[in-house]
DODREN-820432 format. One record per residue: z, x, y of N, C-alpha, C, O in turn; residue in one letter. Coordinates in pm, whole numbers, plus 32768, in hexadecimal, padded with zeros to 4 digits. Atoms other than C-alpha are relative to their C-alpha. Layout:
residues N
ZXYZXYZXYZXYA;...
***
This chain:
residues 115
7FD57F9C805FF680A627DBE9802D7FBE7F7F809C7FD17F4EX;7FD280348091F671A556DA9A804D80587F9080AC80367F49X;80107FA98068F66BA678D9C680B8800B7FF880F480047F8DX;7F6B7FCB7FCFF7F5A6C9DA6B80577F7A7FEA80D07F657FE6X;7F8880B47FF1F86AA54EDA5B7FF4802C7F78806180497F47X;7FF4804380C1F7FEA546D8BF805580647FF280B7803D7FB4X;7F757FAF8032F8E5A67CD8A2807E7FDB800D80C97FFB7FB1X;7FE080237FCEF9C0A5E3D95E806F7F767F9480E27F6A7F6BX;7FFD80528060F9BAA4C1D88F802E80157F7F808D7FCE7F5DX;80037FEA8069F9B7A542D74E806B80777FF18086809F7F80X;7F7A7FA67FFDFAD7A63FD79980887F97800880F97FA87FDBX;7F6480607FF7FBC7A50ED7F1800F7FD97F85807A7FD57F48X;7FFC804E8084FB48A46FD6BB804F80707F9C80C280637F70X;7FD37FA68089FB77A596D5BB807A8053802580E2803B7FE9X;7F837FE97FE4FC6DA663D65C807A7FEC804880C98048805DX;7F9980327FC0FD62A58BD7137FF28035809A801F7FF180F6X;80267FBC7F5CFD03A653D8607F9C801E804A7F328025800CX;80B380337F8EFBE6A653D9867FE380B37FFE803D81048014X;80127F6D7FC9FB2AA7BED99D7FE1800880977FC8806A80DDX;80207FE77F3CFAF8A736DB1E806B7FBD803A80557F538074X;7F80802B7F8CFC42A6EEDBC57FE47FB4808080487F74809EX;803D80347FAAFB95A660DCE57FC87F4F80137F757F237FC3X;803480827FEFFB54A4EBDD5F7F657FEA7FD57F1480417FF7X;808980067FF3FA02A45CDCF6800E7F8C803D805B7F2C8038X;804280C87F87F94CA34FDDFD7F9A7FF87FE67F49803C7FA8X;809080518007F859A27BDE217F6E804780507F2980008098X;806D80137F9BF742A31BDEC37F687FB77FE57F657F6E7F82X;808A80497FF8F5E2A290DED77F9880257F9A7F457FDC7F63X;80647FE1808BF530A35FDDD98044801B7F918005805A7F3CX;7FA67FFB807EF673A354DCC8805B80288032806C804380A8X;7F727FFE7FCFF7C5A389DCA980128091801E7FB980D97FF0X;80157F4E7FDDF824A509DD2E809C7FF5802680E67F9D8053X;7F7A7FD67FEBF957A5D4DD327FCF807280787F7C80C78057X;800C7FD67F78F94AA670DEAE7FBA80A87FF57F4880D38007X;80177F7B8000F979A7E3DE7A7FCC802B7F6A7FA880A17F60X;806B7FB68090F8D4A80EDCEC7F747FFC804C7F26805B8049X;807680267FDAF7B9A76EDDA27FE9808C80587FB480E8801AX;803E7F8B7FAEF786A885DECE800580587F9D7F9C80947F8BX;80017F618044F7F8A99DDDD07F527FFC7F6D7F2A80507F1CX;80508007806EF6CBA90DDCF37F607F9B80367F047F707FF1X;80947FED7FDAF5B0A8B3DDEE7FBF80297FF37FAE80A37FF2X;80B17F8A8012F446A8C1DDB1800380107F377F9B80177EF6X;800F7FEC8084F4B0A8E7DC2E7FEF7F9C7F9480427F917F39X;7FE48074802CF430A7AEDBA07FC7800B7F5B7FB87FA47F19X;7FD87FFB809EF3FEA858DA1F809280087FF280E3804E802EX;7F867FCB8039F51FA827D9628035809E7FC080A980C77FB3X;7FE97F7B8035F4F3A98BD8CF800F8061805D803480D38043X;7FD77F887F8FF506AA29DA2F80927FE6801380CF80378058X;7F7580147FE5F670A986DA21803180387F8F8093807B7FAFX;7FCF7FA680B4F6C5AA1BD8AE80328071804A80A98092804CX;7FDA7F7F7FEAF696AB63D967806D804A805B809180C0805CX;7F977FF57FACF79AAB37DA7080977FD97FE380F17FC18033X;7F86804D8010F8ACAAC4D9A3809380777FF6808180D47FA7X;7FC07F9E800BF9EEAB9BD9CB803D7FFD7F7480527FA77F1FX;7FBD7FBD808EFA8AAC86D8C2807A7FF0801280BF801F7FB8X;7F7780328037FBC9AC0ED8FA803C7F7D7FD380B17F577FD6X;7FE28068804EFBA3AADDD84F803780317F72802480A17F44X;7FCC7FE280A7FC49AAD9D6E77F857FD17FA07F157FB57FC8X;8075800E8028FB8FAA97D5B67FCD7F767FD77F5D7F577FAEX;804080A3800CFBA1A90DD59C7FAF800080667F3A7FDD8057X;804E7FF97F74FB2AA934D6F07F647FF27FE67F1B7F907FDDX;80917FC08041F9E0AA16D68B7FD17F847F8F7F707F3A7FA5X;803580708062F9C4A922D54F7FA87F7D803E7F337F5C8028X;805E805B7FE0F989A7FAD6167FB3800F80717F847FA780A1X;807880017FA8F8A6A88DD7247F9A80197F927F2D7FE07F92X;80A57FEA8069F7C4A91DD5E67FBC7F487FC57F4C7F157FCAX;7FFC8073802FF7EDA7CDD5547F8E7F84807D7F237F4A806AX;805B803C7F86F76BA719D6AC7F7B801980297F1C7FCC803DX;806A7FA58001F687A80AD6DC7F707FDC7F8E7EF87FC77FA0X;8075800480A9F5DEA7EBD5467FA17F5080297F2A7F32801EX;803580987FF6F5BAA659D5A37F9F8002806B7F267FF88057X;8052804F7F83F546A61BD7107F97807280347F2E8057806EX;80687FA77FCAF4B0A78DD7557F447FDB80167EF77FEC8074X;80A4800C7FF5F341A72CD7017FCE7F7480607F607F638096X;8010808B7FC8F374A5BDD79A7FC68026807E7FEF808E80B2X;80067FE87F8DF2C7A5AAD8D0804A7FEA804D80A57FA7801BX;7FBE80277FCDF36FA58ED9F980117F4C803C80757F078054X;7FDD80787FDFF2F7A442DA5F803B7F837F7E806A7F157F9AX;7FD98033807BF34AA3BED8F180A98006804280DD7F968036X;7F927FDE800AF4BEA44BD96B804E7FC9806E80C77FC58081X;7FDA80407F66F4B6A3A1DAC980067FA67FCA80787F857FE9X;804280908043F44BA251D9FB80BD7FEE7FBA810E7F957FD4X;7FA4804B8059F575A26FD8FF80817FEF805B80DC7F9E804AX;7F74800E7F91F674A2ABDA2A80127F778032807E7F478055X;802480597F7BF5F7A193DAE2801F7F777FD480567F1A8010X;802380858047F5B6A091D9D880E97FFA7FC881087FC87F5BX;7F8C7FE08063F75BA0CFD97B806A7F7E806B80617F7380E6X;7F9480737F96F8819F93DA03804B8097805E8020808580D0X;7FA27FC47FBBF95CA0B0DAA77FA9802680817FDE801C80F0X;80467FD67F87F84CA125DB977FBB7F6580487FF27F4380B1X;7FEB80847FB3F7B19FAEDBFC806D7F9A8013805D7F258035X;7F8E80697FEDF9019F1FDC0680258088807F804C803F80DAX;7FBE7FB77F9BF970A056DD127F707FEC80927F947FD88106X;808280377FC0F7F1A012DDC77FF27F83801F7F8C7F7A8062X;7FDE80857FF8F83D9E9DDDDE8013800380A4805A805180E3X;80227FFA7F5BF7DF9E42DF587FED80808043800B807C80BBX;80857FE17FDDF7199F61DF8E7F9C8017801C7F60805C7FCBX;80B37FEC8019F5CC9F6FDFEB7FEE80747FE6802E80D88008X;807F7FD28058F4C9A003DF2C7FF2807A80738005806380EAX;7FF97F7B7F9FF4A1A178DFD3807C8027806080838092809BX;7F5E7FE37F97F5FFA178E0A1806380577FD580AC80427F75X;7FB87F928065F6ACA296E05280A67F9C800F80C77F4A8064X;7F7180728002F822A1ECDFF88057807B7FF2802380E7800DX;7FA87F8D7FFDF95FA2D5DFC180697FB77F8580D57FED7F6BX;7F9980688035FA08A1B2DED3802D808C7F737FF680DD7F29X;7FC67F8E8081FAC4A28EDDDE802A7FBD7F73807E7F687F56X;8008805F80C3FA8CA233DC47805880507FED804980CA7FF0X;7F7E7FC68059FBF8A266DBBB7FBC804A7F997F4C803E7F66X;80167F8A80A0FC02A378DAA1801A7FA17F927FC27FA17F3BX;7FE8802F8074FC98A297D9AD7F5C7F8E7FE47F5A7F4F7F7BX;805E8043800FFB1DA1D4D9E47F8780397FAD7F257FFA7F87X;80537FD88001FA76A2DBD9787FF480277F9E7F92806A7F7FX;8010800F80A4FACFA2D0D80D7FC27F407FE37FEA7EF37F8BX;8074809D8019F9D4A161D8247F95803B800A7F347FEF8007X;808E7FF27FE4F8BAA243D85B7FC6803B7F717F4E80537F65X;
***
């Protein structure tokens, strides 16, 4: 669920706070926050996630999902798996590893303003 980490990301960065409260780990095909992930199976456009975002966010909130949205929306997804992957906070939490092993290692929040 890249699309949910770069918000993720880019919410710690700009507004001091995470829009996913939730641990992210290591699993095998990128980093994933447990329950965004089930509530957002199967939806691997970013614009099918735009449409699920709740209205009780405020409006910095809304700002930087449009904002996230304007940049990475057209990116493909594997372009979005690539930039996760290629980032120190996710192969430094993947560090011993193997290659396909789903892991559970949990990338601190404060890591996730390096992405």
């Amino acid at each position: 669920m890249e699309a949910g980490l770069l918000l993720l990301a880019w919410s710690l960065v700009w507004d001091d706070g995470d829009l996913i409260s939730e641990e992210i780990e290591t699993w095998d095909t990128g980093p994933a926050a447990r329950d965004f992930h089930e509530a957002h199976r199967g939806k691997n456009r970013i614009s099918c996630l735009r449409k699920s975002r709740p209205e009780s966010l405020n409006e910095t909130r809304h700002e930087t999902i449009d904002a996230v949205f304007a940049f990475y929306g057209h990116k493909p997804l594997q372009w979005r798996s690539d930039l996760t992957h290629m980032e120190v906070p996710w192969q430094s939490a993947r560090r011993g590893i193997p290659d396909g092993a789903r892991g559970n290692t949990i990338i601190p929040k404060e890591y996730w303003c390096c992405f």
